[in-house]
MARBA-3410 file (N, C-alpha, C, O; in Angstrom, 1 decimal):
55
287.1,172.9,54.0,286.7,174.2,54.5,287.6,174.6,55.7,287.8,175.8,56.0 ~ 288.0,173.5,56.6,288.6,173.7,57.7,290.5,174.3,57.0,291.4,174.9,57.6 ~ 290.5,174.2,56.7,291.4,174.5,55.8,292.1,176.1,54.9,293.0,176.9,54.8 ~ 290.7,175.8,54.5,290.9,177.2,53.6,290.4,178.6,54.7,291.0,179.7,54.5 ~ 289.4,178.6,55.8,289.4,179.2,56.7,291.0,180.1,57.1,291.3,181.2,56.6
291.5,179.5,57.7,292.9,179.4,58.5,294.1,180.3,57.2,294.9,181.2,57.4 ~ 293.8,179.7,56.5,294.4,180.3,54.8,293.8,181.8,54.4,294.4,182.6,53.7 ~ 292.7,182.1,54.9,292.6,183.0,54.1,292.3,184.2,55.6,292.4,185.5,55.6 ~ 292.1,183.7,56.4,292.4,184.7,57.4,293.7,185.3,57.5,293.8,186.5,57.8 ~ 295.0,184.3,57.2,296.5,184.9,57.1,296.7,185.7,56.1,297.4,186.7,56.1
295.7,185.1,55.0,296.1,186.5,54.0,295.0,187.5,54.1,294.9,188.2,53.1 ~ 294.3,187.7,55.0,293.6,188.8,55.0,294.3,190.2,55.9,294.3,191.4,55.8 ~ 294.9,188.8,57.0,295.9,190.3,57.9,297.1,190.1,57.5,298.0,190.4,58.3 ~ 297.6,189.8,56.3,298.6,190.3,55.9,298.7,191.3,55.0,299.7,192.1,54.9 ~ 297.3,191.4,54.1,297.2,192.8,53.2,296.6,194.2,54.1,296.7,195.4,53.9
295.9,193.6,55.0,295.5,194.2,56.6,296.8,195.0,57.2,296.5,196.0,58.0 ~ 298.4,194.6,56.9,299.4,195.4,57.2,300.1,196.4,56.7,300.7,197.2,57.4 ~ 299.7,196.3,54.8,300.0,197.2,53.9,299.3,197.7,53.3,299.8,198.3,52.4 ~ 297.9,197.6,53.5,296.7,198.7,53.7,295.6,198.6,54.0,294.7,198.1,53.3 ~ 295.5,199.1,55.2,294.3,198.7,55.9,292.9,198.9,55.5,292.6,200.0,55.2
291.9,197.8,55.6,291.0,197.5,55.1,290.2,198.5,55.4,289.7,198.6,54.2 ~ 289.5,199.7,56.2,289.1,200.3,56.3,287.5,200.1,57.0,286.5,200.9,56.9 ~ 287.6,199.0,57.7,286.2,198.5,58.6,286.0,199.5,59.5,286.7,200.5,59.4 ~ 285.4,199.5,60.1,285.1,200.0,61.9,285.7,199.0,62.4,285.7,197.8,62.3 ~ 286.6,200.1,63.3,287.4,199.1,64.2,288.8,198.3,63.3,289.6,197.6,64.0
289.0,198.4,62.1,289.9,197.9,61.4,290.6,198.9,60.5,290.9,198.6,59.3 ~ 290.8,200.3,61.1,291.2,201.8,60.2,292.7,201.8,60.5,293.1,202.8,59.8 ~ 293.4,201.4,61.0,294.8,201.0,61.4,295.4,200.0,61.1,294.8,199.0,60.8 ~ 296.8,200.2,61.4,297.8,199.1,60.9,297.7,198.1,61.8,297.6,196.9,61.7 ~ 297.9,199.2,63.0,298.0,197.8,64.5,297.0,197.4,64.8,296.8,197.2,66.0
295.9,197.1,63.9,294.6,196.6,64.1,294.5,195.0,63.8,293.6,194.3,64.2 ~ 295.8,194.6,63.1,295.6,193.7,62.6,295.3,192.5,63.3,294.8,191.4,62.9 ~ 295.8,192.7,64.9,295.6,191.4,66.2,293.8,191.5,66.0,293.1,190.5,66.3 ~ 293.4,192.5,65.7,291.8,192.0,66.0,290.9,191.0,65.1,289.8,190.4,65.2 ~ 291.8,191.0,64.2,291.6,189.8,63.2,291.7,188.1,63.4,291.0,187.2,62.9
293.0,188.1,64.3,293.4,187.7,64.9,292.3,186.6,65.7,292.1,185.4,65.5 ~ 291.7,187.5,66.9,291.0,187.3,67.5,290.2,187.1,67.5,289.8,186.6,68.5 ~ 289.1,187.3,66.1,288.1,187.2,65.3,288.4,185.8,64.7,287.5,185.0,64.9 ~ 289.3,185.4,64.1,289.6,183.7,63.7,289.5,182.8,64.3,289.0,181.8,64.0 ~ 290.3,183.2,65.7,290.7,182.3,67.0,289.0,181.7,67.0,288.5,180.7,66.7
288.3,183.1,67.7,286.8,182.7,67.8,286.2,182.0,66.5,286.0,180.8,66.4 ~ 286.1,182.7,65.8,285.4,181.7,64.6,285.8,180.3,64.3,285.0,179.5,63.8 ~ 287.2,179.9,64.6,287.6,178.6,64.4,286.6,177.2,65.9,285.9,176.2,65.9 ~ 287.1,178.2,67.0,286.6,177.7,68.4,284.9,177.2,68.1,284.5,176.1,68.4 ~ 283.8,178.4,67.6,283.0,178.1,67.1,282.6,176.8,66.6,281.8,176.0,67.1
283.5,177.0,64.9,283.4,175.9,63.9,283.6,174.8,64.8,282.7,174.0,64.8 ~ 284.7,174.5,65.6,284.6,173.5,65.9,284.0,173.0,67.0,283.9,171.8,67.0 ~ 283.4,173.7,67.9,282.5,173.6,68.9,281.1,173.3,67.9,280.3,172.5,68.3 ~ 280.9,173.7,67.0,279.7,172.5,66.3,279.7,171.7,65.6,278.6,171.3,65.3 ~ 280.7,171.3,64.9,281.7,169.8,64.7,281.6,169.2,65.2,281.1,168.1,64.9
282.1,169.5,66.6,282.2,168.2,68.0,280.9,167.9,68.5,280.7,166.9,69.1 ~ 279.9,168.9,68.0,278.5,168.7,69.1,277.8,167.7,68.5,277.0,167.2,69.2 ~ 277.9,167.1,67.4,277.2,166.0,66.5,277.6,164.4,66.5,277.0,163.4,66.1 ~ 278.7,164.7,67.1,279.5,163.7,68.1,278.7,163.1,69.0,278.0,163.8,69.6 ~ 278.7,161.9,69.3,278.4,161.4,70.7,279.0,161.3,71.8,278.4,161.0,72.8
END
């Protein structure tokens, strides 16, 4: 999963450049860094409760 995450976020802002998905907040081309930013966090997350099971 950690894996395919990272994978499919790249191809989500890459079809995100040649037509934009049409979200709120994702109606533009140069929108695609907010995706971006949305992974970063989601990844930080996932692994912030990975690590928490940890001793």
């Amino acid at each position: 999963m950690s894996k395919i995450l990272p994978a499919l976020l790249i191809i989500i802002m890459i079809l995100h450049i040649f037509r934009p998905l049409g979200l709120p907040g994702l109606r533009r081309r140069s929108d695609f860094w907010k995706i971006a930013v949305i992974a970063l966090g989601t990844m930080a997350l996932i692994m912030g409760i990975q690590l928490r099971g940890y001793p």
